[in-house]
N, CA, C and O atoms as a GROMACS GRO file, in nm:
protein
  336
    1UNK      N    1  -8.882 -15.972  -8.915
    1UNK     CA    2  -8.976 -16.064  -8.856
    1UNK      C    3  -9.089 -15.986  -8.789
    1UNK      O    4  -9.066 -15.888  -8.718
    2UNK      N    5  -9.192 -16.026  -8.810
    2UNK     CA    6  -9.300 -15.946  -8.800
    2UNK      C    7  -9.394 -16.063  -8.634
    2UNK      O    8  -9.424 -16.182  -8.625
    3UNK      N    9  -9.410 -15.905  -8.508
    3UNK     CA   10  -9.490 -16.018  -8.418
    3UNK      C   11  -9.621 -16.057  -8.460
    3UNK      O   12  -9.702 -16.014  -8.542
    4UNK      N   13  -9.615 -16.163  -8.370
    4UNK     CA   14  -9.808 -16.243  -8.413
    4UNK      C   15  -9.840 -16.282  -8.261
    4UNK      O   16  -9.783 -16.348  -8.175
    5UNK      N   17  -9.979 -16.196  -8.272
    5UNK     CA   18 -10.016 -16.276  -8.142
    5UNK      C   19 -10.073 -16.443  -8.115
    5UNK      O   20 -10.154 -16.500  -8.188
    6UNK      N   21 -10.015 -16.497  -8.002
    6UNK     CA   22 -10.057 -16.650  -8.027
    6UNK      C   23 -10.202 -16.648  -7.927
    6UNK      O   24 -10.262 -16.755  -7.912
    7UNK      N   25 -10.242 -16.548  -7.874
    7UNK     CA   26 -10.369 -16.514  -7.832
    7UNK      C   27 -10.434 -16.475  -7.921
    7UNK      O   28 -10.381 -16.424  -8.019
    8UNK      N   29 -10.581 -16.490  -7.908
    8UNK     CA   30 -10.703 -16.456  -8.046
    8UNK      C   31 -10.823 -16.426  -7.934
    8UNK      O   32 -10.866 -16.499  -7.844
    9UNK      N   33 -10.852 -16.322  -7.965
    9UNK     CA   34 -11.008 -16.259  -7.901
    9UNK      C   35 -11.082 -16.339  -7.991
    9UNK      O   36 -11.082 -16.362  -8.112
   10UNK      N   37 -11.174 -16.389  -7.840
   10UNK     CA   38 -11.298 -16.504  -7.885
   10UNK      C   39 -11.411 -16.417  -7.994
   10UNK      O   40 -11.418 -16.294  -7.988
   11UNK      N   41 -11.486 -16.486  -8.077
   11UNK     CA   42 -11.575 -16.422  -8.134
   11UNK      C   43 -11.686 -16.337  -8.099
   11UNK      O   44 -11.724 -16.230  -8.149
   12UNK      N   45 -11.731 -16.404  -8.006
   12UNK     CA   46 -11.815 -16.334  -7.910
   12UNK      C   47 -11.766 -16.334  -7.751
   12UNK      O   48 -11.712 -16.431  -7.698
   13UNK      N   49 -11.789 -16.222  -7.690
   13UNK     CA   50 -11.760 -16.216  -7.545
   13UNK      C   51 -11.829 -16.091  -7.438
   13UNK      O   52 -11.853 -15.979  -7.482
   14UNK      N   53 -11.854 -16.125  -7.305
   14UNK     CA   54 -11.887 -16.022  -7.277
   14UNK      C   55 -11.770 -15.895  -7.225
   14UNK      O   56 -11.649 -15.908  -7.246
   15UNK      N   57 -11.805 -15.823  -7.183
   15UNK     CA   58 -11.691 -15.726  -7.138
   15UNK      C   59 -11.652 -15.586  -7.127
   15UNK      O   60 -11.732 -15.502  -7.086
   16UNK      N   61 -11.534 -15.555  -7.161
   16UNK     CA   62 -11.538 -15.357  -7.244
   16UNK      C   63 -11.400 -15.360  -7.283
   16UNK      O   64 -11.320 -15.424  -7.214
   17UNK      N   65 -11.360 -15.295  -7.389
   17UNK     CA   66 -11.271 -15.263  -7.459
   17UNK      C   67 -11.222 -15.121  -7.419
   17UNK      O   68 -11.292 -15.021  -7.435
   18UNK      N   69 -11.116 -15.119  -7.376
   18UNK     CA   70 -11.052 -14.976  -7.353
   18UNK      C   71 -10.948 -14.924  -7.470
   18UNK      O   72 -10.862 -15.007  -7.501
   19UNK      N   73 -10.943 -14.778  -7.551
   19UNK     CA   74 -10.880 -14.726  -7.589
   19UNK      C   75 -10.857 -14.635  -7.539
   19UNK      O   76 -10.950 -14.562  -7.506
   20UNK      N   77 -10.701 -14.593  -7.508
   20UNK     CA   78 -10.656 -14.487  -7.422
   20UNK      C   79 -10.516 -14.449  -7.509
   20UNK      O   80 -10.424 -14.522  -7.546
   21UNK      N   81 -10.542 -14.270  -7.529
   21UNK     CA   82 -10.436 -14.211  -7.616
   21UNK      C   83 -10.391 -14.104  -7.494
   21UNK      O   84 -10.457 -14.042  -7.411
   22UNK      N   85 -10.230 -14.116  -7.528
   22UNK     CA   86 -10.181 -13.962  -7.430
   22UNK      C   87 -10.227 -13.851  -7.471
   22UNK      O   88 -10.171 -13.821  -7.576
   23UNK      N   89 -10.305 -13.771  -7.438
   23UNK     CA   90 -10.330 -13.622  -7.471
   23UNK      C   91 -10.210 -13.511  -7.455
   23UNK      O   92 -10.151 -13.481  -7.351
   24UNK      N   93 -10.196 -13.471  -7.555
   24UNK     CA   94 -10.094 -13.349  -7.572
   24UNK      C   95  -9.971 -13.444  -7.645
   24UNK      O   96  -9.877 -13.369  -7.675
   25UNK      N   97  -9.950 -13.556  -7.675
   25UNK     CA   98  -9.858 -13.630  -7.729
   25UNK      C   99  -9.783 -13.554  -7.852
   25UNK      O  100  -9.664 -13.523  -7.856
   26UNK      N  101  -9.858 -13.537  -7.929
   26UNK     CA  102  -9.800 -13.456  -8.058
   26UNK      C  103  -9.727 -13.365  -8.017
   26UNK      O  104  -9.607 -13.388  -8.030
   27UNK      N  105  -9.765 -13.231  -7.952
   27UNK     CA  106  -9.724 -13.115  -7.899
   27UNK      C  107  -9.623 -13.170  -7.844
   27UNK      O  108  -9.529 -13.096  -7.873
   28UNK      N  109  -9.566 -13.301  -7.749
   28UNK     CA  110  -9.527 -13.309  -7.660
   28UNK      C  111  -9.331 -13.360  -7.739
   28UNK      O  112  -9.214 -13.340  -7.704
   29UNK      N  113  -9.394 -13.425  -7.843
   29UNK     CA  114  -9.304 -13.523  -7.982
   29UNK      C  115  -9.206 -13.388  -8.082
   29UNK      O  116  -9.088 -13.378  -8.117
   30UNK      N  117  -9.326 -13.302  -8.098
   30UNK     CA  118  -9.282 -13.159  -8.129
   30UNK      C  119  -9.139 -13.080  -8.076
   30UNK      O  120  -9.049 -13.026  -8.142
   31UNK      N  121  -9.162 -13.098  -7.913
   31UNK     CA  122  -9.099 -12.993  -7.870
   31UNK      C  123  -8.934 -13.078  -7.810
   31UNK      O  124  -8.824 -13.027  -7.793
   32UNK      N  125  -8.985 -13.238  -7.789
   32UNK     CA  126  -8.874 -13.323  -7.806
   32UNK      C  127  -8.780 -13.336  -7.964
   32UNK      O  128  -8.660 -13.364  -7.961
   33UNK      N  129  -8.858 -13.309  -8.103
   33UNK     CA  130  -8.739 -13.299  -8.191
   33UNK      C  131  -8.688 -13.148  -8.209
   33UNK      O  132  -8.601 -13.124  -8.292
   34UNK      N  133  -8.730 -13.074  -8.151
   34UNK     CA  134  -8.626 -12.926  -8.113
   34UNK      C  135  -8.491 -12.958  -8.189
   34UNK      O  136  -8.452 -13.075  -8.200
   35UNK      N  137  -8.416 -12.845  -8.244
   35UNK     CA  138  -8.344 -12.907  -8.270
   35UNK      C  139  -8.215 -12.874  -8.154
   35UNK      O  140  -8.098 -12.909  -8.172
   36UNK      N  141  -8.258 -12.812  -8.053
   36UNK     CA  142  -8.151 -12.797  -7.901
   36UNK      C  143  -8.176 -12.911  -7.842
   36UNK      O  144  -8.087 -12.983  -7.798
   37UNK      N  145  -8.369 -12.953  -7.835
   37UNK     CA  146  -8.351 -13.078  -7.766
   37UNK      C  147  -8.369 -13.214  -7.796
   37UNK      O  148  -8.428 -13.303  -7.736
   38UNK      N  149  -8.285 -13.211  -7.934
   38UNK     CA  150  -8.278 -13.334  -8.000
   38UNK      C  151  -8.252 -13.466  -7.931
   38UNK      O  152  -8.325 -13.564  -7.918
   39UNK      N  153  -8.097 -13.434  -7.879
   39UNK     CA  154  -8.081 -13.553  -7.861
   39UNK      C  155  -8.113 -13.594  -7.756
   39UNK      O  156  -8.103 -13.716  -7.744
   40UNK      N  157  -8.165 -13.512  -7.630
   40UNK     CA  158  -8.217 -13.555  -7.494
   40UNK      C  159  -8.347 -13.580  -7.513
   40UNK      O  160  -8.405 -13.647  -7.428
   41UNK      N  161  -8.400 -13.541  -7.603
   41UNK     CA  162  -8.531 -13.532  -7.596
   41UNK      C  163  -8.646 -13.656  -7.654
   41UNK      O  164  -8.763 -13.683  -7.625
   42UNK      N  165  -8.557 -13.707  -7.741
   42UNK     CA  166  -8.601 -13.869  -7.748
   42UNK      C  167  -8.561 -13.931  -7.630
   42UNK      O  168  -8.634 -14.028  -7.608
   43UNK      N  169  -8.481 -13.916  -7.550
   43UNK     CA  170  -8.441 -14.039  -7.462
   43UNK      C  171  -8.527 -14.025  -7.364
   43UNK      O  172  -8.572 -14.124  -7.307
   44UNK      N  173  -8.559 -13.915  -7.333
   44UNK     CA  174  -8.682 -13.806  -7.243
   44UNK      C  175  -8.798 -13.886  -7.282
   44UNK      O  176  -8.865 -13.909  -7.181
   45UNK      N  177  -8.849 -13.936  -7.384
   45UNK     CA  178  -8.985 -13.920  -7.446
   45UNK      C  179  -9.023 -14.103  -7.447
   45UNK      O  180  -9.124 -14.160  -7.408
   46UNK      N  181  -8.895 -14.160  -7.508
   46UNK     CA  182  -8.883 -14.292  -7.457
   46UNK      C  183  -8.907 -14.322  -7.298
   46UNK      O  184  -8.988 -14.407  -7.263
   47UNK      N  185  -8.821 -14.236  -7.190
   47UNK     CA  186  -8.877 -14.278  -7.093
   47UNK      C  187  -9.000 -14.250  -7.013
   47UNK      O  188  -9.040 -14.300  -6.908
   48UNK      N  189  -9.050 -14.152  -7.094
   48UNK     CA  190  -9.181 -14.122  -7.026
   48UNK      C  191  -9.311 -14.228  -7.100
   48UNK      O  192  -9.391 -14.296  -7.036
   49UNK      N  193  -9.304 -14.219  -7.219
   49UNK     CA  194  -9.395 -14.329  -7.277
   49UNK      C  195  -9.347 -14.481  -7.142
   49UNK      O  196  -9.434 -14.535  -7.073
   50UNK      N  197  -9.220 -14.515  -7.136
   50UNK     CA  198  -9.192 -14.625  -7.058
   50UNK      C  199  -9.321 -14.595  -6.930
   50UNK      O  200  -9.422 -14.666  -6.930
   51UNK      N  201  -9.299 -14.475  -6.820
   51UNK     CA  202  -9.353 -14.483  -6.729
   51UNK      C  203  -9.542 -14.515  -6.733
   51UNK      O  204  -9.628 -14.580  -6.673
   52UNK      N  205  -9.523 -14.406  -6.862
   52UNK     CA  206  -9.712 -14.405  -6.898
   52UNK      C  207  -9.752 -14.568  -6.911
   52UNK      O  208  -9.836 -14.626  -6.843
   53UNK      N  209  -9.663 -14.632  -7.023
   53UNK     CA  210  -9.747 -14.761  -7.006
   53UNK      C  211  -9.720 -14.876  -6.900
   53UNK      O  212  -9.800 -14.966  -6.874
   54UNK      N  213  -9.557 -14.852  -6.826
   54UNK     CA  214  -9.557 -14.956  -6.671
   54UNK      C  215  -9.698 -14.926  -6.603
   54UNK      O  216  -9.765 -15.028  -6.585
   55UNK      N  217  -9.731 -14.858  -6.579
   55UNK     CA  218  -9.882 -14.766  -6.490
   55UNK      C  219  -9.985 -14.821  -6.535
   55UNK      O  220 -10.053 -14.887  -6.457
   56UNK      N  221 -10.018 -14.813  -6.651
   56UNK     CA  222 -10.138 -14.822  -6.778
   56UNK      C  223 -10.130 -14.990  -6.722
   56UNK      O  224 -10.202 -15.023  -6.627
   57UNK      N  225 -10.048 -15.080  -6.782
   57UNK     CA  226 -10.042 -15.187  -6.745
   57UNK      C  227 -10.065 -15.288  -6.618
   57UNK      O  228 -10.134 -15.386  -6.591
   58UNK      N  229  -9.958 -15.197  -6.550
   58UNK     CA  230 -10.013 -15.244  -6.388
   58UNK      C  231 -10.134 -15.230  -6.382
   58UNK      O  232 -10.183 -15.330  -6.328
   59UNK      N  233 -10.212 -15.156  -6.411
   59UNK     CA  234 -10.369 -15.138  -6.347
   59UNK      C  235 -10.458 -15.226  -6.437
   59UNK      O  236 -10.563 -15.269  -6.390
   60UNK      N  237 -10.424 -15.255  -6.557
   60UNK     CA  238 -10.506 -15.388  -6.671
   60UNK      C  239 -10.485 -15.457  -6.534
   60UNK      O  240 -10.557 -15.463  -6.435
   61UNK      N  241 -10.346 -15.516  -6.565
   61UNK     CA  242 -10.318 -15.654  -6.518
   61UNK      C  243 -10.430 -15.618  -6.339
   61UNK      O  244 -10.486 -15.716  -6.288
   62UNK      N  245 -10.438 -15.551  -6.306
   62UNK     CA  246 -10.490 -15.556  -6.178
   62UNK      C  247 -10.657 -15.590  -6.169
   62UNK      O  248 -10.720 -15.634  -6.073
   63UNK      N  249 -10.698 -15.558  -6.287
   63UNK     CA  250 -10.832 -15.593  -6.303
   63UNK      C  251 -10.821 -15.717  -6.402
   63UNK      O  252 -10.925 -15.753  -6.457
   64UNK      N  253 -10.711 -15.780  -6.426
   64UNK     CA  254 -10.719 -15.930  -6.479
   64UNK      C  255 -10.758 -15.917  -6.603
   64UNK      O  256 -10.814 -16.005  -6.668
   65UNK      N  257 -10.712 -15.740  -6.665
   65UNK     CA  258 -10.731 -15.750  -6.800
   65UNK      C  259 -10.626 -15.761  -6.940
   65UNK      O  260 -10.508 -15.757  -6.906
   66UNK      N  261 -10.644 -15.771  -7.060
   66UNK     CA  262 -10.529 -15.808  -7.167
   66UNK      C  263 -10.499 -15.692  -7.213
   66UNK      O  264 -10.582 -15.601  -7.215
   67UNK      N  265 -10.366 -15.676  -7.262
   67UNK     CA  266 -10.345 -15.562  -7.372
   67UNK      C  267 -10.355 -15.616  -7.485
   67UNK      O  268 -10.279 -15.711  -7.505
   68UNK      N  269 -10.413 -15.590  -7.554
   68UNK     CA  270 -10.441 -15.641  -7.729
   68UNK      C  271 -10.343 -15.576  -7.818
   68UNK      O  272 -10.307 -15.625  -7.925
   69UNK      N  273 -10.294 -15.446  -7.763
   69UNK     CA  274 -10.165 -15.357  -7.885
   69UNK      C  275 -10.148 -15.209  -7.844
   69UNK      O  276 -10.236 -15.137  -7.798
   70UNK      N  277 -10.010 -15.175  -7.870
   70UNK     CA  278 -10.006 -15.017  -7.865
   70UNK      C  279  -9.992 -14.984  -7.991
   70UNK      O  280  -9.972 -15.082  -8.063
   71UNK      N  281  -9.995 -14.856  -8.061
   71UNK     CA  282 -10.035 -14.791  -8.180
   71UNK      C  283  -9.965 -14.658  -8.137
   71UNK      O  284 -10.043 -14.572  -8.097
   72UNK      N  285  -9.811 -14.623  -8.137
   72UNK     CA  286  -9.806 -14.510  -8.097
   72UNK      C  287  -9.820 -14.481  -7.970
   72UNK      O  288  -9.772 -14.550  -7.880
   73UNK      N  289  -9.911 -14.340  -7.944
   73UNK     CA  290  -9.920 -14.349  -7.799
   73UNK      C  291 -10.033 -14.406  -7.708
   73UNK      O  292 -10.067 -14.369  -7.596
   74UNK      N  293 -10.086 -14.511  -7.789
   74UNK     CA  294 -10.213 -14.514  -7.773
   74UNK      C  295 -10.208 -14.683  -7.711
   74UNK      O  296 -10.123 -14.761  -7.752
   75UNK      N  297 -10.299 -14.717  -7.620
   75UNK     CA  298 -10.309 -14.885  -7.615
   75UNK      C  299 -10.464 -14.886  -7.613
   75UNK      O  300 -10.554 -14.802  -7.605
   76UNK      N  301 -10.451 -15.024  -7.623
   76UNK     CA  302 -10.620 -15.103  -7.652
   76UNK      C  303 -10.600 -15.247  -7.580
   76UNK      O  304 -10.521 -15.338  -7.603
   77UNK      N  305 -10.709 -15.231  -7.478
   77UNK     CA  306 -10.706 -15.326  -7.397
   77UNK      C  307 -10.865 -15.425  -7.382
   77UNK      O  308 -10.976 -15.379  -7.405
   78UNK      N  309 -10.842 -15.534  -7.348
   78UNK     CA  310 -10.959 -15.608  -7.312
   78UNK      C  311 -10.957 -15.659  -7.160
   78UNK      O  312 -10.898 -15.739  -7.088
   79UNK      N  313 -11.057 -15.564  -7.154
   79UNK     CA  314 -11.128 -15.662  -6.969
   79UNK      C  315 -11.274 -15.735  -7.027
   79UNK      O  316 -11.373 -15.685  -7.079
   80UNK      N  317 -11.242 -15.860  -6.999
   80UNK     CA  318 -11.380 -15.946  -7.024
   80UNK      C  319 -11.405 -15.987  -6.864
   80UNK      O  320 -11.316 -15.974  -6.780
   81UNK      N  321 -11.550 -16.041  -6.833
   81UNK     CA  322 -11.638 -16.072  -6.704
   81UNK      C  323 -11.590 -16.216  -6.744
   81UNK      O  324 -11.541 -16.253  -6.851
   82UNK      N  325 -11.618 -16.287  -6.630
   82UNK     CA  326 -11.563 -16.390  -6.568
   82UNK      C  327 -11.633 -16.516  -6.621
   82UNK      O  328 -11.723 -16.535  -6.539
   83UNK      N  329 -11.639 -16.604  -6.709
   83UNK     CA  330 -11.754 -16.714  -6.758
   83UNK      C  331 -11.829 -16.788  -6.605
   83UNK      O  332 -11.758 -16.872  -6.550
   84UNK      N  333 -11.913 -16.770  -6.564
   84UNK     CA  334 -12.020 -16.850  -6.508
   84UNK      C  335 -12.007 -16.981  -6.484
   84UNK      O  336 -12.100 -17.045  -6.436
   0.00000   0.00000   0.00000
């Protein structure tokens, strides 16, 4: 089963679009499939992606903005201005 968002970005809007990728991620994915630090090292990597995006999120939601999707290590968010 595949998700669907039941939200739809309006056609036109004002605003800014944020894309934000972890830097060093690859390197970081690398040294987690080790093969010493295999098996800690996903659980390691899961919880750090966890912390990066609780953070990432809290601070959208604090400016009253949407997450549109993560991609990996990456999210894409919408803050739109307030309609008049």
């Amino acid at each position: 089963m595949r998700w669907r968002a039941t939200w739809r970005m309006p056609e036109r809007a004002q605003g800014a679009a944020l894309f934000a990728d972890i830097s060093g991620f690859t390197t970081l994915t690398k040294v987690c499939d080790a093969p010493m630090a295999r098996r800690r090292g996903v659980e390691q990597l899961g919880l750090y992606l966890n912390q990066v995006y609780d953070a990432l999120i809290a601070e959208v939601d604090g400016y009253a903005g949407s997450v549109i999707g993560f991609s990996g290590d990456a999210i894409t968010v919408g803050l739109m201005t307030p309609s008049c």
